[in-house]
C-alpha positions in Angstrom: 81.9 -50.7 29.1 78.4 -51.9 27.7 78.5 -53.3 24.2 76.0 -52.0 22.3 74.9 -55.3 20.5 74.2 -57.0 23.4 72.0 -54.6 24.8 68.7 -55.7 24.9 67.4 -52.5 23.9 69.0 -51.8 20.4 67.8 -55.9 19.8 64.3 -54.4 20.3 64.4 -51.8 18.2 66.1 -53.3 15.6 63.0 -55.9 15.5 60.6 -53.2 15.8 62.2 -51.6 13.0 62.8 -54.5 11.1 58.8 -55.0 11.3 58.0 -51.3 10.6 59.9 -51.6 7.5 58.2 -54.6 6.2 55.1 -52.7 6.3 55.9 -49.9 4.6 57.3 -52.0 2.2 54.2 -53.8 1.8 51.7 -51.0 1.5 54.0 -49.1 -1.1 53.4 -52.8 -2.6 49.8 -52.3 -2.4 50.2 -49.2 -3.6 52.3 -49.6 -6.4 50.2 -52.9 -7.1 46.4 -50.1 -7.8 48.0 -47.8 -9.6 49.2 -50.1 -11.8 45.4 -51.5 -12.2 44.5 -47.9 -12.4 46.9 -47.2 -15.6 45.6 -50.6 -16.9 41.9 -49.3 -16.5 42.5 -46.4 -18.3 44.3 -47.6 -20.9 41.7 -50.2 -21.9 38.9 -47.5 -22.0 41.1 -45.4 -23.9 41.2 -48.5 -26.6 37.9 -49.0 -26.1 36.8 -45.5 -27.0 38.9 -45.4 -29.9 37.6 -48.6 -31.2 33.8 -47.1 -30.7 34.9 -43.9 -33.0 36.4 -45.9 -35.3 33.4 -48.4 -35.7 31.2 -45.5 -36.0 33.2 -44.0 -38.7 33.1 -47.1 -40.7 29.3 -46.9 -39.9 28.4 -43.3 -41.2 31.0 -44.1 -43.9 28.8 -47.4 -44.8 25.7 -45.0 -45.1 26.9 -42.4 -47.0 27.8 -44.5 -49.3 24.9 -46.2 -49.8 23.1 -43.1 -50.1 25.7 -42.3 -52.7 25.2 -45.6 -54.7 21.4 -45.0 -54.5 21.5 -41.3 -56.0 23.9 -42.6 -58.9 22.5 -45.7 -59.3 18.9 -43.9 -59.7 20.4 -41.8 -62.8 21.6 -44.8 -64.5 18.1 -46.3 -64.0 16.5 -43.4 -65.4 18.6 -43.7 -68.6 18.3 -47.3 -68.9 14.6 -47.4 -69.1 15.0 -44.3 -71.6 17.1 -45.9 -73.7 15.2 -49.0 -73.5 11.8 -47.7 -74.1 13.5 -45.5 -77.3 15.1 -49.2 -78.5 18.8 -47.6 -77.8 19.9 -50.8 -77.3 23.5 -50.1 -77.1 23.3 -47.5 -74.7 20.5 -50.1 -72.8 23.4 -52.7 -72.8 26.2 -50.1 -71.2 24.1 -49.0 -68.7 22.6 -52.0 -67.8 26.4 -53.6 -66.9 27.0 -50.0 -65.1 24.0 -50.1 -63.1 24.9 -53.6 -62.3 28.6 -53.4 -61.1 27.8 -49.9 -59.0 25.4 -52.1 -57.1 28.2 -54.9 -57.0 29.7 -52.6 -55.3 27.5 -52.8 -52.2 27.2 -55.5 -49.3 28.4 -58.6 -50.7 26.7 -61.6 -49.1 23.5 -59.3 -49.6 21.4 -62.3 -51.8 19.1 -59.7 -53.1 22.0 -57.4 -54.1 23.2 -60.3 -56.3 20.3 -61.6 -57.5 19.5 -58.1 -59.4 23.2 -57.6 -60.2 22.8 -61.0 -62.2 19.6 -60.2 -63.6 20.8 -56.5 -64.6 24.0 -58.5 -66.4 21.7 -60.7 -67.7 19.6 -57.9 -70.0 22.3 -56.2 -70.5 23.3 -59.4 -72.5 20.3 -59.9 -74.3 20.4 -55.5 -75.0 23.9 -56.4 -76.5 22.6 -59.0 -78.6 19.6 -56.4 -80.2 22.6 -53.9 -80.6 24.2 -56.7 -82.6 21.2 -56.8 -85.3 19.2 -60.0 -83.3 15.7 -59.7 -82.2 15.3 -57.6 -79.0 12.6 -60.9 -77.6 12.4 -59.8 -74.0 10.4 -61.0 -71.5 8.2 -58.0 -70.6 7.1 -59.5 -66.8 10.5 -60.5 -65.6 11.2 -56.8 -67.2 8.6 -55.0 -65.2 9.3 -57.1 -62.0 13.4 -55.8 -61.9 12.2 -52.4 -62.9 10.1 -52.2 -59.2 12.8 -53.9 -57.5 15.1 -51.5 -58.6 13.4 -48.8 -57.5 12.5 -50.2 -54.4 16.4 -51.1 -53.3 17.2 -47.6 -54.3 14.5 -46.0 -52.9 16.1 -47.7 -49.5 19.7 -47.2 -49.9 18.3 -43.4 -50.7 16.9 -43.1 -47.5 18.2 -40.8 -44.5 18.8 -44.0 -42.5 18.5 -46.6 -45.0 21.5 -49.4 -45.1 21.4 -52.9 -46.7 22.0 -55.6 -43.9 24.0 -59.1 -44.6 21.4 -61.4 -46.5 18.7 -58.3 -46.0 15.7 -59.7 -48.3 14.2 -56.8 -50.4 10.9 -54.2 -49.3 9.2 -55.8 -52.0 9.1 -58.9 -50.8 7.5 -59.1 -47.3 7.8 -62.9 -46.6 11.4 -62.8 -46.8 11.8 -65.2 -49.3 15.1 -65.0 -51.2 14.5 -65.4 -55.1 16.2 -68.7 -56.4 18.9 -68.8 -58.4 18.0 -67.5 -62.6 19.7 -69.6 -64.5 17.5 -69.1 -67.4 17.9 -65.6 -69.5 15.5 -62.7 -69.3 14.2 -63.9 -73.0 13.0 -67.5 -71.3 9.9 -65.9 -69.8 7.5 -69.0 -68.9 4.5 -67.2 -69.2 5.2 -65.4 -72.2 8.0 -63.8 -74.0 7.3 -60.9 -76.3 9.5 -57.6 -77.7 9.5 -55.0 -74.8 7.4 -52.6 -75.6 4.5 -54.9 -76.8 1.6 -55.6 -75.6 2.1 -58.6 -73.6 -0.6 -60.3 -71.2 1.5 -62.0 -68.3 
């Protein structure tokens, strides 16, 4: 009687089946190991489109509104110099401080943003101290020069594809200077302060 575990040929093809095996274990290792890579892949291109959409989202949101701020912030403008050419100095003083915190509304760090938020604040003080019965003694130059750099910062947040960049320095001033800090009130003029409205040669 032959005894099946000593014959040489079931040793052999246990061995060879033994090595077989380990193969096919190791390419479904392989195989297991790409698709996994594969489902990785996608999944980060999946994040990444979503983060894409989302970023330009934000973006168009950003620009509409800014376009938004600039169409609002142009009718406040409009009545502002109205009601300070007509010496309304009430309705000067409310919408100089509405003018100024719509535009606080935009980019923060923007210094030019700032700058004519404080300056608007700062009017708007010395309107609510005319309203009060003092003397309306406003500089008319520092007037004049936040008048056009109103209306250029609106005209750009205005624009089709206008946007304020982080520490963007105004259209007006092409050397990129940023203006200092004003710690002096609108009425401090150095050249020459005089009632707005009169003639004044600075």
């Amino acid at each position: 009687m032959t005894l099946f575990a000593l014959d040489p040929w079931w040793n052999d093809f246990y061995t060879i089946g033994g090595f077989i095996a380990g193969i096919i274990g190791a390419l479904v290792s392989v195989g297991g190991f790409w698709i996994a890579i594969g489902q990785i892949r996608k999944t980060m291109h999946a994040a990444q489109a979503a983060q894409d959409a989302a970023n330009k989202t934000l973006e168009e949101s950003k620009k509409s509104y800014s376009r938004f701020v600039g169409s609002f912030a142009s009718r406040l403008m409009s009545e502002l110099q109205r009601a300070v050419n007509t010496k309304e100095w009430m309705i000067a003083d409310l919408r100089a401080h509405d003018l100024a915190e719509l535009l606080g509304t935009l980019t923060p760090s923007s210094l030019v943003v700032a700058d004519l938020v404080a300056r608007l604040r700062s009017f708007g003080q010395d309107f609510a101290d005319a309203a009060s019965g003092g003397k309306a003694s406003i500089g008319r130059t520092k007037w004049k020069d936040l008048l056009n750099e109103l209306h250029a910062r609106l005209d750009t947040l205005g624009a089709p594809f206008g946007d304020v960049e982080h520490g963007e320095t105004g259209s007006h001033d092409p050397t990129g200077h940023i203006p200092d800090n004003r710690s002096q009130s609108p009425g401090e003029d150095e050249s020459r302060a005089s009632e707005l409205g009169s003639a004044d040669g600075a």
